[in-house]
Every structure is written in structure tokens, then in C-alpha cells.
N, C-alpha and C positions, 0 to 999 in steps of 0.2 A: 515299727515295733510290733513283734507277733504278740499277739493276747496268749498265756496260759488257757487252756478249753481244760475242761472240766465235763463229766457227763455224769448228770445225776439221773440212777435210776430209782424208781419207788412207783408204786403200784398207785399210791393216792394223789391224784393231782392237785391238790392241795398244798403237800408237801413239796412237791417237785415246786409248784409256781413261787413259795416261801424260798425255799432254797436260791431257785434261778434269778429272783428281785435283788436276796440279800447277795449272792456271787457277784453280778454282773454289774451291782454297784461299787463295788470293791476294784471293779475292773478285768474280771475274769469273765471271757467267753463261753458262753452253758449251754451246752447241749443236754435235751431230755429225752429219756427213753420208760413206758410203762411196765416193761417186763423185761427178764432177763435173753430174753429171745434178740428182741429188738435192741439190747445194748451191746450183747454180740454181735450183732449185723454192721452199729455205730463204730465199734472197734476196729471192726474189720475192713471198715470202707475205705479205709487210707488215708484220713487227717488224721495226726497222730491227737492223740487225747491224752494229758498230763494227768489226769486225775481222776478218779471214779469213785463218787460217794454211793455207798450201794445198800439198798434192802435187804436183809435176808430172806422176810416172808412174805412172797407173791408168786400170782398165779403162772401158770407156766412152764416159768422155769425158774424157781429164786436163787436168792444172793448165795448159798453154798454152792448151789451145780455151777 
């Protein structure tokens, strides 16, 4: 059975490591990215990613661009 992935991106690790606990014990697969740079790269690598909970304000590139 394939896991739902999920890629949380957010600038505070903090939050991402809340998030990826409370995901993963639900049973969904998490991937994290700090900026929007790097969850572009995530996307684009070729496992499909069901879901992207996203920041809008961080360094970089944030959640609008």
C-alpha cells in the first residue's frame, strides 16, 4: 500500500518537526523542505507528492512565488 506524501514546507523547524510527528502518525509519508526554493526542487524530483501544506512568509522564495 503506497503512503499519501505530503511535503511540508515552513521556514521554522519547529513547525515543520510538529507538523511531520503529528502527519506521520496519522500515517502519511512527510517530506520537509525550509524554503520555497528547495520544495520546488522536492516537486520536481519525480515522486509524486499529494499534498503541500505551505508558508507564505519565508526567506527565499515564499509561499506566493
Amino acid at each position: 500500500m503506497d503512503l499519501n506524501k505530503i511535503l511540508v514546507v515552513d521556514d521554522d523547524p519547529n513547525i515543520r518537526e510538529v507538523l511531520s510527528v503529528l502527519l506521520s502518525s496519522e500515517g502519511y509519508e512527510v517530506e520537509e523542505a525550509e524554503n520555497g526554493k528547495i520544495a520546488i526542487e522536492k516537486v520536481y524530483s519525480g515522486d509524486p507528492i499529494d499534498l503541500v501544506v505551505l508558508d507564505i512568509m519565508m526567506p527565499e522564495m515564499d509561499g506566493v512565488e
